[in-house]
C-alpha positions as CSV (number, residue, x, y, z in Angstrom):
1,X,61.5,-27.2,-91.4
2,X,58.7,-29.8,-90.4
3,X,61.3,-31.9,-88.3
4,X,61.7,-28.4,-86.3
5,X,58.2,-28.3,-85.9
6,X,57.4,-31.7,-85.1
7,X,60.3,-31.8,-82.6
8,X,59.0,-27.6,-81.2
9,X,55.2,-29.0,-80.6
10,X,56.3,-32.6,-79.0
11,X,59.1,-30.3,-76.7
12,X,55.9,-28.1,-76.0
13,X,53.3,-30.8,-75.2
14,X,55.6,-32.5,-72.7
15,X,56.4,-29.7,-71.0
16,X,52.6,-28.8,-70.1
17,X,52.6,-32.2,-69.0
18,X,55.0,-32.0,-66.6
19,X,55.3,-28.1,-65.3
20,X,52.4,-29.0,-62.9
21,X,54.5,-31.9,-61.1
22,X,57.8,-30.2,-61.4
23,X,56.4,-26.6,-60.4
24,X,53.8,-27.6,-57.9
25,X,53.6,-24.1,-56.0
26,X,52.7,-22.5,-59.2
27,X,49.4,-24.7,-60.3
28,X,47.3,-21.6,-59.7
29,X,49.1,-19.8,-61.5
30,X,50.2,-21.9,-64.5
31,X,46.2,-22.8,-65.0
32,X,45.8,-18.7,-65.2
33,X,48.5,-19.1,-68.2
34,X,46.5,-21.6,-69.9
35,X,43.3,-19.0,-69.3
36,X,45.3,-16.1,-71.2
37,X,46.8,-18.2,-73.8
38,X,43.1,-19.3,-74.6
39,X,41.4,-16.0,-74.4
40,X,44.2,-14.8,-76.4
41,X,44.1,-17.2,-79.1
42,X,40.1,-17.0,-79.6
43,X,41.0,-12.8,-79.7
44,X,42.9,-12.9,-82.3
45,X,40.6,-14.8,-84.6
46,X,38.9,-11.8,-84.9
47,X,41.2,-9.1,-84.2
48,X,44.3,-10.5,-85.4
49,X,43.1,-12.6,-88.5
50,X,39.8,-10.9,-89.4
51,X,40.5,-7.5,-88.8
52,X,37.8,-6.8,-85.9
53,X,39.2,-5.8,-82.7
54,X,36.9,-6.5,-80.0
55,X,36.9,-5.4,-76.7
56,X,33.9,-7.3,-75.6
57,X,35.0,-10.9,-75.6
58,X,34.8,-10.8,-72.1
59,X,30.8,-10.9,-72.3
60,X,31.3,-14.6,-73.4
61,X,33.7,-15.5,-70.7
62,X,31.2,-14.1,-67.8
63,X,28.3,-15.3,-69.6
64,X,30.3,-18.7,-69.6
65,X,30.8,-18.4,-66.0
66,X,26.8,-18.1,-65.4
67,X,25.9,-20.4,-67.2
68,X,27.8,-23.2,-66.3
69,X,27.0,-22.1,-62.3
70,X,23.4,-22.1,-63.7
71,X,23.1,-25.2,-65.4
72,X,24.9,-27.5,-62.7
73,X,22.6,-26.0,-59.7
74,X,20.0,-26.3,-61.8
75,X,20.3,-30.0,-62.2
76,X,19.8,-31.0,-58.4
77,X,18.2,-27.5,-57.2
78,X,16.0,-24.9,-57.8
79,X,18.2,-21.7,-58.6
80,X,16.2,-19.0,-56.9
81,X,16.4,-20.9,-53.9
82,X,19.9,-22.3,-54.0
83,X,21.0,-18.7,-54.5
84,X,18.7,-16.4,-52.1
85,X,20.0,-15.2,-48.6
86,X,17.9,-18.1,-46.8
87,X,19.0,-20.9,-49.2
88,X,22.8,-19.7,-49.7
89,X,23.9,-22.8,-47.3
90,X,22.7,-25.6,-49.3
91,X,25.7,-26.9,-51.6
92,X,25.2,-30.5,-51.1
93,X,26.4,-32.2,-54.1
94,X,27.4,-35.7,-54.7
95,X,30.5,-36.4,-56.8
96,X,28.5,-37.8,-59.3
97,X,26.1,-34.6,-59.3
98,X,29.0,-32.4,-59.2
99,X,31.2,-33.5,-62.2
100,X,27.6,-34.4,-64.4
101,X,26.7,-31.1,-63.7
102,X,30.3,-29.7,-64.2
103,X,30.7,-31.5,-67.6
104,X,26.9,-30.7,-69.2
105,X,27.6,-27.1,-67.4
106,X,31.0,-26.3,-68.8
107,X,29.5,-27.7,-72.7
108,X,26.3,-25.9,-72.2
109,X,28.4,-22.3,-71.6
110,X,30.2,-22.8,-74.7
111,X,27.3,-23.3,-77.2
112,X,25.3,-20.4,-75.9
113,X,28.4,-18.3,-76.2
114,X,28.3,-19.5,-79.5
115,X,25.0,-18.7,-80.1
116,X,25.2,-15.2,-78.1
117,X,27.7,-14.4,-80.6
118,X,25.7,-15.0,-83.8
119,X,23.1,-12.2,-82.1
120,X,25.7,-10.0,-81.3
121,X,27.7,-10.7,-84.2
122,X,24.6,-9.8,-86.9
123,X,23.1,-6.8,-84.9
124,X,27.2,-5.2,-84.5
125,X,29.3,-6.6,-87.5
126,X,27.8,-3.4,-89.6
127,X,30.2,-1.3,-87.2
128,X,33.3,-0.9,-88.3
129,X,36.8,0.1,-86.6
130,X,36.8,1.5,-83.1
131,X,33.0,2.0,-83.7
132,X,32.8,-2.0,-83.6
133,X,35.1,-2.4,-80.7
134,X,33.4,0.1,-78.9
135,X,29.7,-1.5,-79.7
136,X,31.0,-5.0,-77.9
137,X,32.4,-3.0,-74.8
138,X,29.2,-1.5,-74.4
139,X,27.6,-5.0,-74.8
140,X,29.9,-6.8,-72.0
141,X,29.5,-3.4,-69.9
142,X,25.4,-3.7,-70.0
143,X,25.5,-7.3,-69.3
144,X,27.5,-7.2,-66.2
145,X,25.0,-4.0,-65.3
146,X,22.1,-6.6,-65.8
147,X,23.4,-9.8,-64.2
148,X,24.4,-7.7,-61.1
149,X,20.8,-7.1,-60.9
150,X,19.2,-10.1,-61.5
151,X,18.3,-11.5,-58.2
152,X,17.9,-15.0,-59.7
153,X,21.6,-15.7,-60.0
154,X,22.6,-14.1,-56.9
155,X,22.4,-10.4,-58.0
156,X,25.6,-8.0,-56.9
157,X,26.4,-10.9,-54.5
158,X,27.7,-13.9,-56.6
159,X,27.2,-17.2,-57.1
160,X,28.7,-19.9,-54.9
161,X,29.7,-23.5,-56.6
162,X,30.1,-26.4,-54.6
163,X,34.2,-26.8,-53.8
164,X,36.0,-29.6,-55.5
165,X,35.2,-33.2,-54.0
166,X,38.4,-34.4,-52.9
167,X,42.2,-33.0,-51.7
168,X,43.1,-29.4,-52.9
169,X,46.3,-30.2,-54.3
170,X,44.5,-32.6,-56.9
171,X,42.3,-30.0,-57.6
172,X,44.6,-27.5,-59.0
173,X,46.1,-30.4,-60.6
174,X,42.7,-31.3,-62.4
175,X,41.8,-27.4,-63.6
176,X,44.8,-26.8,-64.6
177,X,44.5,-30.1,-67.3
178,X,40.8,-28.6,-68.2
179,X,42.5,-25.2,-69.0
180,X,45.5,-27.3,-70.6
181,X,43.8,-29.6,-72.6
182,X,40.9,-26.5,-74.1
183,X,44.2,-24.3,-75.2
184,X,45.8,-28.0,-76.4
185,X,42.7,-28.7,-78.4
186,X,42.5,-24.8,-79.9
187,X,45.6,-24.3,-80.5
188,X,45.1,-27.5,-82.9
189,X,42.0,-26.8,-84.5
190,X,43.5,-23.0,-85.2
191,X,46.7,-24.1,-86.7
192,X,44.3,-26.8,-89.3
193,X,41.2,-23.7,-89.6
194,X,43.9,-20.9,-90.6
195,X,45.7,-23.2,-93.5
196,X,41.8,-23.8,-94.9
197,X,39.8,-21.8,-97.7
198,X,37.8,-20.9,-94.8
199,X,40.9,-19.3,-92.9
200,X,41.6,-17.7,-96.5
201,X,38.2,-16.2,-96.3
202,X,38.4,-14.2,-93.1
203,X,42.0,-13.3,-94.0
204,X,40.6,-11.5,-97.2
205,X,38.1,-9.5,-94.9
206,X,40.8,-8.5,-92.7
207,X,42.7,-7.2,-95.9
208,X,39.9,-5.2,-97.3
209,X,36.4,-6.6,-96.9
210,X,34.8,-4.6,-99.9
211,X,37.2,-6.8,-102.5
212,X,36.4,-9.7,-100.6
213,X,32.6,-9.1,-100.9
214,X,32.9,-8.1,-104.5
215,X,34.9,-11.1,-105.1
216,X,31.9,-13.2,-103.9
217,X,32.6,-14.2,-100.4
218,X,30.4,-14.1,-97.7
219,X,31.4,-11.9,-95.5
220,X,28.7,-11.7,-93.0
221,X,28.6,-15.7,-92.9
222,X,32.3,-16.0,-92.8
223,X,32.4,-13.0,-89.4
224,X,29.4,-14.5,-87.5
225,X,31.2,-18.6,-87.7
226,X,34.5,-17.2,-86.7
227,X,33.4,-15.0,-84.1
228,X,30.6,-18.2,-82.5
229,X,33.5,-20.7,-82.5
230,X,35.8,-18.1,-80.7
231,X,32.9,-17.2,-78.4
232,X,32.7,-21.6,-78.0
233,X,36.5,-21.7,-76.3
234,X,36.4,-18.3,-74.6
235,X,32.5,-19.7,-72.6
236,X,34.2,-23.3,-72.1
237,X,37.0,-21.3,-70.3
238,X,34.6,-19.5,-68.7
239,X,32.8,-22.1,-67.2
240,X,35.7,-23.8,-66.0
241,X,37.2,-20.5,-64.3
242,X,33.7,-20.9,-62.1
243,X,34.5,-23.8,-60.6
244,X,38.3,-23.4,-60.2
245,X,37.0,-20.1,-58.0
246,X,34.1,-21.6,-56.5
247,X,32.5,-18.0,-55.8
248,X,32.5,-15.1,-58.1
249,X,31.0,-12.1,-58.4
250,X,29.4,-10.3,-61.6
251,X,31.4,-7.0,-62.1
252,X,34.8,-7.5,-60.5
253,X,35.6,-11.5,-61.4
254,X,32.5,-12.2,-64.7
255,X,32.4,-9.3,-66.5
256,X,36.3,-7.9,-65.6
257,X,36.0,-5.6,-68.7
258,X,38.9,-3.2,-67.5
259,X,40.8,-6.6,-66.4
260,X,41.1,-9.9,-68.7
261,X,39.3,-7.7,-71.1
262,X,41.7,-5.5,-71.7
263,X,45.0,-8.2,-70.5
264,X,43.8,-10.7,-73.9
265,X,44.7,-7.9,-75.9
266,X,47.4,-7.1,-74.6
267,X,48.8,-10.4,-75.1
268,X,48.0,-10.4,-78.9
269,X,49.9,-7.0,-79.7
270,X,52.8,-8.4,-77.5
271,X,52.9,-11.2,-79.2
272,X,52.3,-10.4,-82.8
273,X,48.7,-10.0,-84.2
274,X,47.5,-12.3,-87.2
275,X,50.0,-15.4,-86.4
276,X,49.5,-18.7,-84.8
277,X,52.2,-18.1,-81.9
278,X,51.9,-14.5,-81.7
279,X,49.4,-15.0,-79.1
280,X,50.8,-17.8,-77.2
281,X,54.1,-15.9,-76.5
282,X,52.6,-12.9,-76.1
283,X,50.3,-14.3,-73.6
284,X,53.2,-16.2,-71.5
285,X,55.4,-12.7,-71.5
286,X,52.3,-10.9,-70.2
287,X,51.6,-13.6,-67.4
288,X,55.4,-13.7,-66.4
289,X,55.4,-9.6,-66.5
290,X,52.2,-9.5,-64.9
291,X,52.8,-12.0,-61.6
292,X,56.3,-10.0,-61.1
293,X,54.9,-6.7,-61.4
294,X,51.2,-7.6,-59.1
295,X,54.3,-9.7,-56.3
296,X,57.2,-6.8,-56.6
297,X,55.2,-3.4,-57.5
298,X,52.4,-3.7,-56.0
299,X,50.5,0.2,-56.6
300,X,52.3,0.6,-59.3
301,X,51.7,-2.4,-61.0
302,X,49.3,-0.6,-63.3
303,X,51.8,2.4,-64.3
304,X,54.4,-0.6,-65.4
305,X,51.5,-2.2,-67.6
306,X,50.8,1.0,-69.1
307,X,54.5,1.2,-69.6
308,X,54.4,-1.9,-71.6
309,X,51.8,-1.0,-74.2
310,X,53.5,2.0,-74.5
311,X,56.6,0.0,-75.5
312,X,54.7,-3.0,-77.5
313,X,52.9,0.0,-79.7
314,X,55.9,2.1,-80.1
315,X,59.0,-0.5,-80.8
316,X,57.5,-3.6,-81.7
317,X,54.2,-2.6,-83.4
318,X,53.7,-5.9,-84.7
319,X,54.4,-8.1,-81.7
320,X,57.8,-10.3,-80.9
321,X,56.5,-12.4,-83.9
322,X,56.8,-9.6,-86.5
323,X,59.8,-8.4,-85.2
324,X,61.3,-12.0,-85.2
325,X,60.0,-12.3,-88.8
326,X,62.2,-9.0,-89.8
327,X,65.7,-9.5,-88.0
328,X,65.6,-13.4,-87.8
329,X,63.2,-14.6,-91.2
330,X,65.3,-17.9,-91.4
331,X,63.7,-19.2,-88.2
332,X,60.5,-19.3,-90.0
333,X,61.4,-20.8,-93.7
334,X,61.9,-17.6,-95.1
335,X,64.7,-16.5,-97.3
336,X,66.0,-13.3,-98.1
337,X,66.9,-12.0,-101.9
338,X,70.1,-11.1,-100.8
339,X,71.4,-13.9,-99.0
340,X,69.5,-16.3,-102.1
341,X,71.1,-14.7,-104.6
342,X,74.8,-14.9,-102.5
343,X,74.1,-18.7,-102.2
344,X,73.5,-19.2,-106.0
345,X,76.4,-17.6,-106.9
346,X,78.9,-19.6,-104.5
């Protein structure tokens, strides 16, 4: 079983190395499938293996957009000015000025995420259920209602980056790494955090939170750390997504709430809630279903995704992963009574 793993994550590691070469009019797109996958991933920390479901993660990926756009103009201009009607032409940025700021700008987006989250986290983690995941909608909902007024940042307008400092080609090449190598690195530290006491913990909560708080555990702690370090990855994503786009815009690209909101959980019930690869598949099939449906239905792109969470919720209520688990549980080390007890007596 751990040669099959060894042999499924080395099969899986050179392939993102290569799709970009071997598919080279899909970069766009393929970095987009590194977006879900992440976004997915940090969802499911708390929805999936917690027991919160969220629908206002996308607060830290807009807020990560901002922030990195913020902290890289900052560094060479004055913001105000770089972003009012008279100033809007200046983007003159050196290489050096651009990746500086791109590098302190991406970092900077993830730890306030993290921090946003430990606000949010202690003034809405008394909510429970769909009063919970309403509480964060409302959150991400205000805060694209605020930044779209905040003349400071560019208002309803947008922010404009400066565009990548060399040939476009290499560009895609290069965001597509940085969304790459973030999923890469969570998609390591979530397969070591779940196996620890610590991924115990928030599993407990998830099962029923008044034992686990009886039983000694923290459970306040343990729902504000997971929910910062998701909020981390899903801000560094953000803050890459600005650049890759150069402009964006607060209500329709930041703060997409009925968008990417809604698509990174999607993913995870496709996929399977509460599993390590639930939301990686279920993030890939979404993408795949999505660019068909958006290229080949376009209007009623929207009445085939309803379609699909119709299907997910009805037939395959715990994801491809659970229903994988229940027809086919020798894929994943698991051995049934029956077919035990038939191989001792032979």
């Amino acid at each position: 079983m751990k040669q099959k793993k060894v042999i499924l994550y080395t099969g899986a590691l050179l392939l993102t190395l290569v799709l970009p070469f071997v598919m080279p009019d899909f970069r766009s797109q393929l970095a987009t499938l590194w977006l879900m996958i992440i976004v997915a991933l940090t969802w499911d920390m708390t929805g999936g293996q917690m027991g919160y479901n969220s629908l206002g993660n996308i607060f830290f990926y807009g807020t990560g957009m901002y922030v990195a756009a913020v902290v890289t103009i900052g560094m060479v201009y004055d913001v105000g000015e770089y972003t009012s009607a008279h100033g809007g032409g200046i983007t003159n940025f050196t290489d050096e000025q651009y990746f500086t700021g791109m590098f302190v700008g991406i970092i900077a987006a993830g730890f306030f995420c993290s921090a946003c989250a430990l606000v949010i986290g202690w003034l809405t983690f008394g909510l429970r259920g769909p009063y919970f995941a309403i509480g964060t909608l409302g959150v991400a909902i205000a805060a694209g209602e605020l930044v779209s007024n905040w003349d400071w940042i560019g208002g309803g307008q947008g922010i404009s980056l400066p565009v990548f400092p060399g040939d476009l080609e290499i560009g895609k090449i290069y965001f597509y790494f940085m969304f790459a190598g973030t999923g890469v690195l969570l998609f390591i530290f979530l397969s070591w955090f779940y196996r620890t006491r610590f991924g115990a913990a928030i599993n407990a909560i998830r099962d029923d939170e008044e034992k686990a708080d009886a039983m000694g555990i923290h459970t306040l702690r343990y729902k504000l750390v997971t929910w910062s370090i998701a909020a981390f990855f899903v801000g560094v994503a953000g803050g890459i997504t600005a650049f890759q786009l150069i402009h964006f815009e607060p209500l329709e690209t930041a703060y997409q709430t009925i968008n990417l909101g809604i698509f990174m959980v999607v993913c995870v019930l496709l996929g399977g809630k509460g599993t390590l690869w639930g939301p990686v598949i279920g993030a890939i099939l979404f993408h795949l279903f999505k660019e068909v449906t958006w290229n080949y239905l376009l209007g009623w792109q929207w009445v085939a995704l309803g379609a699909l969470i119709i299907v997910t919720v009805v037939y395959f209520k715990d994801g491809v992963m659970g229903y994988l688990m229940h027809t086919r549980p020798e894929w994943f080390g698991i051995r049934v009574e029956q077919k035990a007890a038939r191989e001792e007596t032979t």
